[in-house]
C-alpha positions, 0 to 999 in steps of 0.5 A: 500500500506504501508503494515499497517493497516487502520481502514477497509480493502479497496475495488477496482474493476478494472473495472466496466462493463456497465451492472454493472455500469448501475444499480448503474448509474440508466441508461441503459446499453447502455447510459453508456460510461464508460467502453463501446466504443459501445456506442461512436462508435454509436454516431459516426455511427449516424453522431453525433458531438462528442465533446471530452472534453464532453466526456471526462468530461462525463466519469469522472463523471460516474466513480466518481458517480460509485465508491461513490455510490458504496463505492469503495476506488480506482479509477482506471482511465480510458484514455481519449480519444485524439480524436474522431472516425471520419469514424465508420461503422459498419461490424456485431454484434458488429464487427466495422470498426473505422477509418479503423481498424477493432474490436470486442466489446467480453467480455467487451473487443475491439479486433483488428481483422486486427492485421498482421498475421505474423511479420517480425522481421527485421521490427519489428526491425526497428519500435523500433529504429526509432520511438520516444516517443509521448504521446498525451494530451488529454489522462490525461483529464478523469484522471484531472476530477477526481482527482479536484473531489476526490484526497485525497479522493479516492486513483487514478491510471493510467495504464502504462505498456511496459513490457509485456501489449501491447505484450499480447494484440495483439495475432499473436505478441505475438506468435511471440515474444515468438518464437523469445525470442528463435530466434530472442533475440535482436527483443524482446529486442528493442520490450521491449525498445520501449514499456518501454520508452513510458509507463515511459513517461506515468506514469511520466505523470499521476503521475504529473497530481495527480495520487497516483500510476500506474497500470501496466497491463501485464498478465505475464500468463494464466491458465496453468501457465507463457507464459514464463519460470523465466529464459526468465522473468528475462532477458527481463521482469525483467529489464524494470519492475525494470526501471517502478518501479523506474521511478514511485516510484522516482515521488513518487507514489506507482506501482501496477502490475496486471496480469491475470492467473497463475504468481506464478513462477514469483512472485520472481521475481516481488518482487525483481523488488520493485513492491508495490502492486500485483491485480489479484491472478487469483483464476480461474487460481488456485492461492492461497491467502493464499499461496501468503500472507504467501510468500509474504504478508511482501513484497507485498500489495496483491488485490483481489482473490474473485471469480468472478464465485461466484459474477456471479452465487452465492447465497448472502450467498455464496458472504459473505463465500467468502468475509470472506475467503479471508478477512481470507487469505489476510487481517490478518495484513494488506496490502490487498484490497479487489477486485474480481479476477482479475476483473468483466468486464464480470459480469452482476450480480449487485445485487451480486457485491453490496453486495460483497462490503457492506458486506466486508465494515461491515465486514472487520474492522480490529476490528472484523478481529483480532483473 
């Protein structure tokens, strides 16, 4: 994160899917609770009493176990749950209603599928000026198990995001906010507002419970590019990101940014804005390593880009050719981690994502990395 040099490239993985994590674990796939609210809505679908500090604490220890066994550096902490689902049903496979919200379990991933199909922005509007900031408690407890069990031992973050994460993560608002960057300026600014004041809040909070950095999860774009031009990032996206930055740096904690597809437009911009590290370098949405170090590799410690295509389907000597390429392109130096790109969460090859790690533990010390 300092931009130096350690003794060997450091590992992460964002997240660790059950069918992974399940092998490294040694149970099956659907005993595993991190990573995978299936196995709580099931418990809950039984009548079972769910106990949340249990849950909580069970979750921790699985995300510990993970990344000791697997020798991953960073542990990027899970929320934890505030309570628990009481009314859970489930409508087809893996389809739930839970609390009367309707999800889908899909690519490791729980969509919403009752999301409105069309917002009114004069109510959108006035959502953001009469809501209040309310973070619940509960949600720090997976992150205060892990950091009695691995602060200064493991580098720990927390996700908070209000910039663009939770618009990205509601499709229907996300057609409508990129419409009304256009129409309705002063609706997306409010939006921006309220999401930014609730995840500073967020941040403040898990920095003081012992994370070393927050993770901000927005993805800024797809495969064909940014959803939004640098001119509309640098007028609604840029000055709530600055406003997290500072927040989360004035509490002494680093700021990660990650972000799926194709943000090299950005990138200016995210630089300027005093983000520390970027994850992601979405190889699948033709990013280059190589480039984003020769631009910003002084200014930016840069995290992942191994394919996960070749994680999945690659044979061992293609895992290490990959390995050894981005270790070439980002690790000359320092200030690069080594992670796939931008994550897993849709492997199931465990085999390959071990070996990912242990071939770049033997050979990514920086002895053997020096021209």
């Amino acid at each position: 994160m300092e931009l130096s040099i350690p003794d060997r490239v450091p590992i992460y993985e964002m997240h660790v899917p059950p069918a992974i994590a399940s092998v490294i674990l040694g149970k099956k796939p659907s005993e595993v609770l991190l990573h995978n609210p299936e196995a709580v809505f099931e418990m809950a679908a039984s009548g079972r009493r769910i106990d949340v500090d249990s849950l909580n604490r069970r979750i921790a220890d699985e995300l510990v176990e993970v990344c000791e066994r697997a020798r991953i550096d960073w542990v990027r902490v899970v929320w934890g749950y505030a309570r628990p689902p009481r009314r859970v049903r489930r409508l087809g496979d893996h389809v739930w209603e839970v609390d009367g919200a309707v999800y889908a379990w899909s690519g490791e991933t729980l969509w919403r599928l009752d999301e409105p199909s069309s917002y009114d922005p004069d109510d959108v509007l006035r959502m953001c000026r009469e809501s209040s900031v309310e973070v619940e408690d509960d949600v720090f407890d997976v992150l205060r198990h892990v950091v009695r069990r691995v602060k200064g031992l493991k580098f720990i973050s927390f996700d908070a995001d209000g910039t663009w994460g939770p618009i990205v993560s509601s499709p229907n608002l996300l057609r409508h906010v990129l419409r009304w960057m256009y129409t309705r300026p002063d609706v997306v600014e409010a939006l921006i507002r309220r999401y930014t004041r609730w995840a500073v809040e967020v941040g403040r909070r898990a920095i003081d419970e012992g994370a070393d950095a927050v993770q901000m999860c927005v993805d800024y774009g797809n495969k064909n590019g940014p959803w939004m031009s640098p001119a509309m990032f640098k007028r609604f996206i840029k000055p709530a990101l600055r406003e997290h930055v500072n927040a989360f740096k004035r509490r002494g904690a680093f700021v990660v940014l990650h972000s799926d597809g194709n943000i090299e437009p950005l990138l200016p911009d995210i630089v300027d804005a005093g983000v520390d590290a970027y994850q992601g370098i979405d190889v699948m949405a033709g990013m280059s390593l190589a480039r984003v170090k020769e631009l910003y590799g002084d200014e930016l410690c840069l995290v992942g880009n191994v394919d996960p295509r070749v994680i999945e389907f690659g044979t061992r000597e293609d895992v290490e050719r990959e390995v050894d390429r981005c270790l070439a392109e980002g690790a000359q130096g320092g200030g690069y981690v080594l992670s796939t790109s931008a994550n897993i969460s849709a492997n199931t090859n465990a085999q390959n994502f071990l070996h990912m790690i242990e071939y770049a533990v033997r050979r990514g010390t920086y002895n053997r990395l020096t021209p």
